[in-house]
C-alpha positions as CSV (number, residue, x, y, z in Angstrom):
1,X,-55.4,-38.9,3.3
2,X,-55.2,-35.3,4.3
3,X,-54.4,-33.3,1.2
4,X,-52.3,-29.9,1.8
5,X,-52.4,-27.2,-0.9
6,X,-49.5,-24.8,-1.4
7,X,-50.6,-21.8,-0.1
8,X,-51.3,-23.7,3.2
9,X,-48.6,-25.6,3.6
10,X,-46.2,-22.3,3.0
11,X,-48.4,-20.1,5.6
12,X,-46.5,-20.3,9.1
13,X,-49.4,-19.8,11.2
14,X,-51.5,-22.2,9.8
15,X,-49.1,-25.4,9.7
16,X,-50.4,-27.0,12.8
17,X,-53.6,-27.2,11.4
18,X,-52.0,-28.7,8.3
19,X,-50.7,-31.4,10.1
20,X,-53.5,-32.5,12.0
21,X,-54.0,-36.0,11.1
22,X,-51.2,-36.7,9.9
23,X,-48.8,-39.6,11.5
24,X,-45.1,-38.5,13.2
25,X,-43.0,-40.1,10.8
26,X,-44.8,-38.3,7.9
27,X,-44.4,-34.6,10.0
28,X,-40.9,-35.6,10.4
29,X,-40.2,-36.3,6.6
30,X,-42.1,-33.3,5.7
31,X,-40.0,-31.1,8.3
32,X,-36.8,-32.4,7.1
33,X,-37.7,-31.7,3.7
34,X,-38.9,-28.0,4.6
35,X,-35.6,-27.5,6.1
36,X,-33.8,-28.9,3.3
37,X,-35.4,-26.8,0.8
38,X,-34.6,-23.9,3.1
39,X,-31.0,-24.8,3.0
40,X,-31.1,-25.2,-0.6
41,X,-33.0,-21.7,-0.9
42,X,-30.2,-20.3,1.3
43,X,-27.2,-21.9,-0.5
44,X,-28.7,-20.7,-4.2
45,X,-29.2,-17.0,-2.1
46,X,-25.6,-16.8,-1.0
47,X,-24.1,-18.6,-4.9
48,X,-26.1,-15.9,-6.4
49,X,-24.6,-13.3,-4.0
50,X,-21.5,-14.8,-5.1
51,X,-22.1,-14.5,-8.7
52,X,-23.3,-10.6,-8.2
53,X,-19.9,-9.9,-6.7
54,X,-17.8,-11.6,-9.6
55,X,-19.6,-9.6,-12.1
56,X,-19.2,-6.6,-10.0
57,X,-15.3,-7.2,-9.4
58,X,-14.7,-7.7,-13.2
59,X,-17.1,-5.3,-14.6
60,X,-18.1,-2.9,-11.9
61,X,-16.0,0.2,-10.2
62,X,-13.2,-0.2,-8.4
63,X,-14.3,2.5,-6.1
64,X,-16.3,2.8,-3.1
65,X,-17.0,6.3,-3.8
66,X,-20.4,7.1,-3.4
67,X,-20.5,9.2,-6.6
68,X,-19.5,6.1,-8.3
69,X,-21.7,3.4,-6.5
70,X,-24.8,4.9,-7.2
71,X,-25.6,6.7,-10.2
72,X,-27.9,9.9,-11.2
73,X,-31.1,10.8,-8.9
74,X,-29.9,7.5,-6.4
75,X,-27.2,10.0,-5.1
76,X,-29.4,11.0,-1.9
77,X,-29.8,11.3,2.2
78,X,-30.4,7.7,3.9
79,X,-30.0,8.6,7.5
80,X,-33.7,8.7,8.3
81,X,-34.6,4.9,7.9
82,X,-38.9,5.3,8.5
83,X,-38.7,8.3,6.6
84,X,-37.1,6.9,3.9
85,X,-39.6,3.8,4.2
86,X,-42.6,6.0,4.7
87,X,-41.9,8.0,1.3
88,X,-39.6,5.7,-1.0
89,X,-41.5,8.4,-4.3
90,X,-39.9,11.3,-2.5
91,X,-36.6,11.0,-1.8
92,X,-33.8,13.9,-0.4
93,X,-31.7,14.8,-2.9
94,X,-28.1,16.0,-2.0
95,X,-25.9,18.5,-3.8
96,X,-23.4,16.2,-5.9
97,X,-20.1,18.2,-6.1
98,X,-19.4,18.6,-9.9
99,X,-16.4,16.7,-11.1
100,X,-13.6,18.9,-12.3
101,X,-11.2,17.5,-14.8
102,X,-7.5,18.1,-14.2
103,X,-6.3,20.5,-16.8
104,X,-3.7,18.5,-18.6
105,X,0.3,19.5,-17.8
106,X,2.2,21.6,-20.3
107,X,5.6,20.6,-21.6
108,X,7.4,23.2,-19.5
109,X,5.2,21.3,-16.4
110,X,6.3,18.2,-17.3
111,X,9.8,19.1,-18.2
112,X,10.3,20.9,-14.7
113,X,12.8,19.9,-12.1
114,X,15.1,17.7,-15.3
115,X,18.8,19.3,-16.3
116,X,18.6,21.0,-19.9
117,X,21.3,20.1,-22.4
118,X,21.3,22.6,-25.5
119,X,21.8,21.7,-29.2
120,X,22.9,24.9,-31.1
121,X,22.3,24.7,-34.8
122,X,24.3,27.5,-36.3
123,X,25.8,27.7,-39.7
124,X,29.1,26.5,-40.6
125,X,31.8,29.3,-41.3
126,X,32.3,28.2,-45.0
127,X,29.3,28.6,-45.8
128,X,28.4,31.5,-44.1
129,X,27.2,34.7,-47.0
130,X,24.7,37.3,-47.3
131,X,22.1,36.1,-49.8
132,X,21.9,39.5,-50.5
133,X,25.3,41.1,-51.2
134,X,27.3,38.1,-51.1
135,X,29.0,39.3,-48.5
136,X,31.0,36.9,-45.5
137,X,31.0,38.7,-42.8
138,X,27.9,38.4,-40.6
139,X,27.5,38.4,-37.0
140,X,25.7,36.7,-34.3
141,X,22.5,38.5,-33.2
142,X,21.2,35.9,-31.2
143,X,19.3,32.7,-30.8
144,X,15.8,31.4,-30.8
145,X,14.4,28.4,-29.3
146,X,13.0,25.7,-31.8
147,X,11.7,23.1,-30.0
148,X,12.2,21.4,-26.7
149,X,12.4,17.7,-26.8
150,X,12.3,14.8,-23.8
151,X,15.5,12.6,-24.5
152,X,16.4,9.6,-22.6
153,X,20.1,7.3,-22.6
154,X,18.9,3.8,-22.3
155,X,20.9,1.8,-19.3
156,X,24.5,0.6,-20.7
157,X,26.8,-1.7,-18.9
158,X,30.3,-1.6,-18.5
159,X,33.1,-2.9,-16.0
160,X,34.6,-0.3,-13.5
161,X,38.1,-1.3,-12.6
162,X,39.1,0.0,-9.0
163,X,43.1,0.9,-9.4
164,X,44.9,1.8,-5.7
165,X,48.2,3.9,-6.1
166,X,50.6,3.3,-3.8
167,X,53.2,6.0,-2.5
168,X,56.7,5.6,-0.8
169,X,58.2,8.5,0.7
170,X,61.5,9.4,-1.2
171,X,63.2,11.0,2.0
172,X,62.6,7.5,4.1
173,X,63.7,5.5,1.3
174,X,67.0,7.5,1.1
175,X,68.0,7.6,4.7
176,X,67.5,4.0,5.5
177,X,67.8,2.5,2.0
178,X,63.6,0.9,3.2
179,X,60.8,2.6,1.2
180,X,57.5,3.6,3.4
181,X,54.7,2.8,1.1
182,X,51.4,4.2,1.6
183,X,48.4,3.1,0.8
184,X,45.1,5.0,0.2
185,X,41.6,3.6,1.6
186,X,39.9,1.8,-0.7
187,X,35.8,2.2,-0.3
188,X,34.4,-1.2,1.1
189,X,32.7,-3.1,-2.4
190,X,29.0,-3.7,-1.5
191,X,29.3,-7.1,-2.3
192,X,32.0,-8.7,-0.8
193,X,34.2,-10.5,-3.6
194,X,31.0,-10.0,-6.2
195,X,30.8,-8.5,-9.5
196,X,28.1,-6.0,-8.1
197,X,28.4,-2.3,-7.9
198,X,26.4,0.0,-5.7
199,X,24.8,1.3,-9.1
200,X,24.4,-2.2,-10.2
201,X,22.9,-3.8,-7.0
202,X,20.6,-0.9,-6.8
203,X,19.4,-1.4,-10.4
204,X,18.3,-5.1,-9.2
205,X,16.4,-3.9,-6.4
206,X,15.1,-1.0,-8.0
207,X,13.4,-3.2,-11.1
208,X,12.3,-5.9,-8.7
209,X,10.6,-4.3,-5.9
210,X,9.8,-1.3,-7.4
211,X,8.5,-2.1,-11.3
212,X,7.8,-5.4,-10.0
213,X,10.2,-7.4,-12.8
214,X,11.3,-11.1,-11.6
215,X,14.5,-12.2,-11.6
216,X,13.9,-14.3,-14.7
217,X,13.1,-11.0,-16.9
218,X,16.1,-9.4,-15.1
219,X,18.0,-12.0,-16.3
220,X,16.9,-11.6,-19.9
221,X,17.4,-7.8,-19.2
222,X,21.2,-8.2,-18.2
223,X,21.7,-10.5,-21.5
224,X,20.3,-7.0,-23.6
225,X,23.4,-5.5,-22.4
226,X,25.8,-8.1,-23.2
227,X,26.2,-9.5,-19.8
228,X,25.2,-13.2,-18.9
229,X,24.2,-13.2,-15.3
230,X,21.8,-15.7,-14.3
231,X,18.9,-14.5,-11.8
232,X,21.0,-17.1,-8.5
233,X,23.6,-14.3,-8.8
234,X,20.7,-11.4,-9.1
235,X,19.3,-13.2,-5.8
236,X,22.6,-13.2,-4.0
237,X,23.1,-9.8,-4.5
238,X,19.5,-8.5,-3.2
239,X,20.4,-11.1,0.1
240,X,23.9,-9.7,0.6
241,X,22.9,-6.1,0.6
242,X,19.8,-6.0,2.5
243,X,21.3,-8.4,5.0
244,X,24.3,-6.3,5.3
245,X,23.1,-2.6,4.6
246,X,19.0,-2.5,4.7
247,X,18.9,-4.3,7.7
248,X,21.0,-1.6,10.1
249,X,18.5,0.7,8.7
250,X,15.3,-1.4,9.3
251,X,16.4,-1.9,13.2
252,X,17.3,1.6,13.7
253,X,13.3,2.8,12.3
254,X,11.9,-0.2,13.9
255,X,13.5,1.7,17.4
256,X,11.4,5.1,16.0
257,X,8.2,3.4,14.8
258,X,8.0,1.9,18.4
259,X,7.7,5.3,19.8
260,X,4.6,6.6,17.6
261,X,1.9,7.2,19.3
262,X,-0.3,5.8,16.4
263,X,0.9,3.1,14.7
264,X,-1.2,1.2,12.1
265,X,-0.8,-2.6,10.8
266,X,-2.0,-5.2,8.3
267,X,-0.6,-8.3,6.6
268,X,-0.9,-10.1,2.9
269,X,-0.1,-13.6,1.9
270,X,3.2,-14.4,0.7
271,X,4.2,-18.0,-0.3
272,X,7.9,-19.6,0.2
273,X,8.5,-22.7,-1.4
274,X,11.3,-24.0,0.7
275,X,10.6,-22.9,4.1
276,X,11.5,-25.7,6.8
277,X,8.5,-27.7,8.1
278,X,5.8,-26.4,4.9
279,X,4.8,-27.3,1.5
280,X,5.4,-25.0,-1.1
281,X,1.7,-24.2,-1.4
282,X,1.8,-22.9,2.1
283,X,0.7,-19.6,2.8
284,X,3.0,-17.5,5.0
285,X,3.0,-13.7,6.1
286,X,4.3,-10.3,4.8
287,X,3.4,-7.9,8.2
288,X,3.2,-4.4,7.8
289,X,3.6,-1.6,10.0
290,X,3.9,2.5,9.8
291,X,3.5,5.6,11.9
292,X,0.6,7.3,12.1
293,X,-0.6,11.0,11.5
294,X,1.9,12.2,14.2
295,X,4.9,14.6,14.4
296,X,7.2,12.0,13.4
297,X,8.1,11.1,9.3
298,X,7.0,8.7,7.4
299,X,8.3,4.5,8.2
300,X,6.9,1.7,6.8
301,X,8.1,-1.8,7.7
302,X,8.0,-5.0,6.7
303,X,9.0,-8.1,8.4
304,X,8.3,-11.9,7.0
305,X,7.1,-14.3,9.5
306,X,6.0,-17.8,8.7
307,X,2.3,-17.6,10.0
308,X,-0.9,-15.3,10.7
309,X,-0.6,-15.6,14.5
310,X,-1.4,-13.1,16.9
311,X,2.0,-13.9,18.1
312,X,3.7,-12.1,15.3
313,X,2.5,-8.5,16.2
314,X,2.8,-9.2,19.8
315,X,6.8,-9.8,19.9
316,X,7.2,-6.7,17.1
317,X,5.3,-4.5,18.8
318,X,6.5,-5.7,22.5
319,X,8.2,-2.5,23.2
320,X,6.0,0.2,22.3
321,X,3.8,1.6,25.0
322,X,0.8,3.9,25.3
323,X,-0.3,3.8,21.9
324,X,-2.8,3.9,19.2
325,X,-2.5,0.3,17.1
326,X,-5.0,0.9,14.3
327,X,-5.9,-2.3,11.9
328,X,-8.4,-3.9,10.0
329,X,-9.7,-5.6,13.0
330,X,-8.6,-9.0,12.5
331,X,-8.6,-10.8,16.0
332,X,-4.8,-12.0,16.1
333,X,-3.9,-7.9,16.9
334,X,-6.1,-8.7,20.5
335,X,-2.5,-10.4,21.8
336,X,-0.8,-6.9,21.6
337,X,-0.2,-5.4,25.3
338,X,-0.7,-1.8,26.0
339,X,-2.4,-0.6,23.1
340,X,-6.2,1.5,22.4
341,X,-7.2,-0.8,19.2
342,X,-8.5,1.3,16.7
343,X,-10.7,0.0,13.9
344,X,-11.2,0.8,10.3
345,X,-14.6,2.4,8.7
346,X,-13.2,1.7,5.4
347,X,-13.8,-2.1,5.7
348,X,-17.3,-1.3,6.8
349,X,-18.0,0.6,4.4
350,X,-16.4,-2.1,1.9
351,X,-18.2,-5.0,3.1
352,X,-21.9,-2.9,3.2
353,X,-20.6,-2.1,-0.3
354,X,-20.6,-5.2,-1.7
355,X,-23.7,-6.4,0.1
356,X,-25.5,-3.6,-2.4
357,X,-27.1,-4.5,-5.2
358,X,-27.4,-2.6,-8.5
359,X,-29.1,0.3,-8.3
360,X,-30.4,-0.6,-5.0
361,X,-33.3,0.8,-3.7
362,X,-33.6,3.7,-1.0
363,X,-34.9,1.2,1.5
364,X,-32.3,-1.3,0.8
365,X,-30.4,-2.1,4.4
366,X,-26.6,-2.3,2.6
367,X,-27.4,0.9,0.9
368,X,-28.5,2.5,4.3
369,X,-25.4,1.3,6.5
370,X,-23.0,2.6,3.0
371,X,-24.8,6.3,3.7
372,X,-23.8,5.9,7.1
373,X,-20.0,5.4,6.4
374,X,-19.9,8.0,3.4
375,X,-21.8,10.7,5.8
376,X,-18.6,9.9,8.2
377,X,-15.9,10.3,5.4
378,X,-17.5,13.4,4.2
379,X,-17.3,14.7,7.8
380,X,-13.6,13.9,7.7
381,X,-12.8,15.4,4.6
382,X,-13.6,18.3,6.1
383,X,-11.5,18.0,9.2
384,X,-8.4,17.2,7.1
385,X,-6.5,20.7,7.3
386,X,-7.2,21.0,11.1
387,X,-5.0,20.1,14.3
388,X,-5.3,17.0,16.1
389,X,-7.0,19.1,18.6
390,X,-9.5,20.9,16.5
391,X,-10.2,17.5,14.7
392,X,-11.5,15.7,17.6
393,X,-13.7,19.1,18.8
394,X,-15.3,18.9,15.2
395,X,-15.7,14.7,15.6
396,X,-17.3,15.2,19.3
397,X,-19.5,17.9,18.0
398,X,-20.4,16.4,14.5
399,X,-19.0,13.0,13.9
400,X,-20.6,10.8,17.5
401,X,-24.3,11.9,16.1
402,X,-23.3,10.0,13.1
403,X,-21.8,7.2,14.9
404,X,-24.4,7.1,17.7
405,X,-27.3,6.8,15.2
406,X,-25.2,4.5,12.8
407,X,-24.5,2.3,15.6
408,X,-28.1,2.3,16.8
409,X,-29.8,1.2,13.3
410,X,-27.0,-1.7,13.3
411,X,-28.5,-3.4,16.3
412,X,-32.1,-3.1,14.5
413,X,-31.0,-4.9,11.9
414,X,-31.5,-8.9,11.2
415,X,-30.6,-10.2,7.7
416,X,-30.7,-13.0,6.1
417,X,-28.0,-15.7,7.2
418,X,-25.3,-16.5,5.0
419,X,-25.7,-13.0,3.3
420,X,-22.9,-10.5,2.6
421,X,-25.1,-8.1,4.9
422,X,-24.8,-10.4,7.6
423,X,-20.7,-10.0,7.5
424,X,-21.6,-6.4,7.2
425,X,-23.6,-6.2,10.1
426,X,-21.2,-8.4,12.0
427,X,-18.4,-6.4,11.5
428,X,-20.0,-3.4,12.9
429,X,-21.4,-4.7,15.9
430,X,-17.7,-6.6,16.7
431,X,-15.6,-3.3,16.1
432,X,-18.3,-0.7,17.8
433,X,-15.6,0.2,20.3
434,X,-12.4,0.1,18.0
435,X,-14.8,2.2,14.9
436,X,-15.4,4.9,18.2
437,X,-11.9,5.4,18.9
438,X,-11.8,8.4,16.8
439,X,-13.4,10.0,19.4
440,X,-10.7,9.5,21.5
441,X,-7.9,11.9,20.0
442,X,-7.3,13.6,16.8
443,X,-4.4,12.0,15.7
444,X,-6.4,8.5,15.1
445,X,-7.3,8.1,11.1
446,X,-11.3,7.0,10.5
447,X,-9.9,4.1,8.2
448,X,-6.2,2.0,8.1
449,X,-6.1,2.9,4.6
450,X,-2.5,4.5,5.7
451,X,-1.1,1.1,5.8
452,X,-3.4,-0.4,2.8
453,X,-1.6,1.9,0.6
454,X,1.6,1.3,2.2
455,X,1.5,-2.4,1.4
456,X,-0.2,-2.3,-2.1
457,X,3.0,-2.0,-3.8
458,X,4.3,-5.6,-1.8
459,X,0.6,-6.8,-3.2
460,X,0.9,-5.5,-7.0
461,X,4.8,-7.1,-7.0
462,X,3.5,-10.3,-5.8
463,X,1.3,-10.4,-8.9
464,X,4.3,-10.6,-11.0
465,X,7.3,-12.3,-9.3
466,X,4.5,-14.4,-7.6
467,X,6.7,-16.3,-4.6
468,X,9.5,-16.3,-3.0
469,X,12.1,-19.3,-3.1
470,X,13.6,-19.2,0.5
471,X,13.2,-17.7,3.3
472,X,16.3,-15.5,3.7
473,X,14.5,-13.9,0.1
474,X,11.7,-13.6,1.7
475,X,13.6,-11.6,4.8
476,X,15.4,-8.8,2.2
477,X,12.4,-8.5,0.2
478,X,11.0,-7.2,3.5
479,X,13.9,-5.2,4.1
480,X,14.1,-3.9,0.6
481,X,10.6,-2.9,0.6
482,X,11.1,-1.2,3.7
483,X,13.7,1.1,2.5
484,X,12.2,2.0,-0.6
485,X,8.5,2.5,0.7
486,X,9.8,4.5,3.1
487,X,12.2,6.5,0.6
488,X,9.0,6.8,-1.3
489,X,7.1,8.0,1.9
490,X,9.6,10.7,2.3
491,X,10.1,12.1,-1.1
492,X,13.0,10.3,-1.9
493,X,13.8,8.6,-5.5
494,X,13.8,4.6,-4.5
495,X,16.9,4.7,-6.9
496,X,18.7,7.3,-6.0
497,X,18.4,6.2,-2.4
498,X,19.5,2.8,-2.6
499,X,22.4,3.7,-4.6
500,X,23.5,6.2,-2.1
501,X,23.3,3.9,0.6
502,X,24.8,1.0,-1.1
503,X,27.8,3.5,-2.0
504,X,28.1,4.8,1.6
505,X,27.2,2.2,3.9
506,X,29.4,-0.5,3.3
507,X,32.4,1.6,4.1
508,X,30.9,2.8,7.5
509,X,29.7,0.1,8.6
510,X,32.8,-1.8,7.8
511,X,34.6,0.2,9.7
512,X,32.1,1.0,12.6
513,X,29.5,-2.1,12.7
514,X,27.3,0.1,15.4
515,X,27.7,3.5,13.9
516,X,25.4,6.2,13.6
517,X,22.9,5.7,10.7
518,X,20.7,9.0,11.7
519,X,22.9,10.7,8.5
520,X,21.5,8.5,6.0
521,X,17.8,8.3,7.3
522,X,15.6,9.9,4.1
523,X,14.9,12.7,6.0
524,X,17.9,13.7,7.2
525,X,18.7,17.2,5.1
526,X,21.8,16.6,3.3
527,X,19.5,12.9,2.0
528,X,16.9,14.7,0.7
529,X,19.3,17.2,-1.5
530,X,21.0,14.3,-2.9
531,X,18.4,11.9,-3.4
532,X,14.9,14.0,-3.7
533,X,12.3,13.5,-6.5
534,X,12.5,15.9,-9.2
535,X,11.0,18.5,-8.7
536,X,10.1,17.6,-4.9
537,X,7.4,15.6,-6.6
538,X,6.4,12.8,-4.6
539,X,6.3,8.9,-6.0
């Protein structure tokens, strides 16, 4: 019997000569066992990867920084691959900008923008005397200022009872012996036959989907006050008003998004329990969508549908033509007509990211393609304060040498399958053409982080209240977060906004279903008096 030692059996070129006297069925069993020990080698490769990212996700930075990636003397140029593997001792150092601390606020800073009540502390006339003389009669020579004080009145509840007087004319009344009565308009309630006030409803809303507090805690909150409201009333209420006076508003930006020339979109998981034709475990689909750098303000929508398909964007997005759509690259946005697809360098960047080790090497491929991105950003950072126009001169002249190069070591590059690199690597080469659209025109962002950030607050809610019940919840809770992320976008206080709305709307749109809503849009002037952040501070 042929007897193989390690070394040869494990050397490539010389397995032939390894198997040369050996019978098929024994080269058969001993192939199938190579390639199952490949696939074991493989599987403990990718379950270590695996492990690496836990540990990283619960331990590690959040942030894909580079400053906070890679630490000390690893903070250098990667951009020259065989110069980099020539020399790996003498590596490029780059200037780190120093970090700067934020000077902490003063109390006048913090103070700013809030109305002042004074407390004078005087003494009382009886027991005004000079300690001196004895005397009573002092004066007032003025006042100096103690202390200054934050001071807060914690929410109360109480019942406001509407009372209508009714008139009859006197003159009417005497002639024909029949009083005229009149009647003044009463404001339309904004719950129909509810308990609810505009101050009220807007309280709901306000706690649930913008501190992220579930019904249940509401519930608890209400019985603080005095009140016992149980959380199926809370729910009717959100319903009733954004069915009633979120949704005109939701329809009439939907009809403005549609005309931005950039418009970026992304989705998250939402789950319904009792949604016709699906378990409760089901997944469904929050869909996001905003304008883009452009000359037009700040909308973010949300609409619920019951799946991931491409479908979805397709119908919302049937309208809008000529456009930038700019997303994470996720296939199902291929179904949308008309639209230059725009990809994201942020989730590149992310994905070669977590294919980096600690304290990875110089050499090390993930590290390599992260330089590439973080050479890009930087490049944009500095492009930030210019015109669309002057943004895409700098990005021809500076930003498609990045690219081209970037692009150029990604198709040099074989890793290991089953890898985090490989999804790295793969993502790049799939999005090539969407990651170039930058090139294209100035208003395109290099990353849909626009939208990320628009639908983190949907994400970070979800944590808490965790589902919704129905699916006409689900449809206000994307028109409620679709007011108040756009309020938010604009400068507006969520609160403030949804109270004004739900004090105004019901009466005008009572009256006139299809009236003009461009008054109560959060940039309309008279809006952002009225409901602007203290301060002008934005959310």
């Amino acid at each position: 019997m042929l007897v193989i030692s390690r070394d040869l059996w494990y050397n490539q070129g010389m397995k032939k000569i390894a198997f040369e006297g050996l019978e098929s069925p024994v080269i058969e069993y001993i192939e199938n066992l190579e390639k199952s020990l490949e696939n074991q080698q493989t599987q403990i490769d990718r379950l270590t990867e695996m492990l690496r990212l836990a540990q990283k996700a619960r331990f590690g930075s959040s942030s894909e920084k580079f400053r906070y990636v890679l630490d000390g003397d690893e903070q250098q140029s990667l951009f020259n691959e065989a110069e980099v593997c020539a020399d790996e001792n003498a590596p490029e150092p780059v200037v780190v900008e120093q970090h700067t601390r934020k000077p902490k606020r003063t109390k006048e800073e913090l103070a700013e923008g809030l109305p002042v009540q004074e407390v004078i502390i005087s003494i009382p006339e009886d027991e005004r005397s000079c300690n001196i003389c004895e005397s009573g009669n002092l004066k007032v020579i003025g006042r100096e200022l103690v202390r200054r004080e934050l001071s807060i009145i914690p929410a109360q509840a109480y019942i406001t009872e509407t009372w209508r007087e009714n008139l009859a004319c006197v003159d009417c009344e005497t002639e024909t012996d029949e009083a005229n009565i009149i009647k003044p308009e009463v404001p339309a309630p904004v719950v129909k036959r509810g308990l609810a006030s505009p101050s009220s409803a807007a309280h709901v809303m306000y706690q649930k989907f913008v501190n992220a507090m579930p019904l249940y805690r509401q519930e608890k909150d209400w019985a603080g006050f005095g009140v016992k409201i149980s959380r199926a009333t809370l729910s009717g209420w959100i319903i009733y008003t954004a069915n009633h006076w979120l949704m005109p508003m939701w329809e009439a930006w939907k009809a403005i998004l549609l005309t931005s020339p950039v418009i970026h979109a992304d989705e998250s998981v939402v789950q319904v329990l009792k949604e016709p034709g699906k378990t409760p475990q089901s997944d469904s689909r929050m869909w996001v969508y905003c304008t883009g750098n452009v000359d037009l303000p700040p909308i973010h929508l949300f609409e619920y549908q019951p799946s991931r398909a491409g479908e979805n964007p397709k119908a919302f997005l049937k309208d809008a033509r000529d456009f930038y759509l700019q997303t994470d690259g996720y296939s199902g946005y291929s179904t949308v007509e008309g639209a230059v697809h725009c990809g994201c360098l942020a989730h590149a960047r992310r994905k070669f990211n977590d294919a980096m080790p600690k304290n990875a090497p110089a050499n090390n491929k993930a590290r390599i393609g992260f330089e590439f991105c973080r050479k890009l950003f930087d490049l944009e950072d500095k492009f930030k304060k210019l015109t669309p126009d002057e943004r895409l001169k700098e990005r021809l002249k500076k930003s498609k040498k990045v690219l081209d190069e970037f692009f150029e070591w990604v198709d040099t590059v074989n890793p290991l399958a089953a890898s985090k690199l490989v999804e790295a690597i793969v993502y790049v080469r799939r999005q090539r053409e969407p990651l170039s659209a930058i090139l294209l025109d100035g208003r395109i962002e290099i990353s849909n982080n626009r939208i990320e950030n628009a639908i983190r607050p949907f994400a970070l809610g979800r944590r808490n209240w965790l589902f919704a019940d129905t699916v006409a919840g689900a449809k206000a809770s994307a028109a409620a977060y679709s007011v108040i992320e756009t309020a938010k976008a604009n400068g507006l206080n969520p609160y403030q906004y949804l109270l004004h709305l739900f004090t105004e709307l019901p009466t005008v749109l009572t009256k006139t279903p299809n009236a003009d809503l461009s008054p109560f849009f959060p940039w309309d002037d008279e809006v952002q008096k009225k409901c602007r952040l203290a301060n002008g501070r934005t959310p």
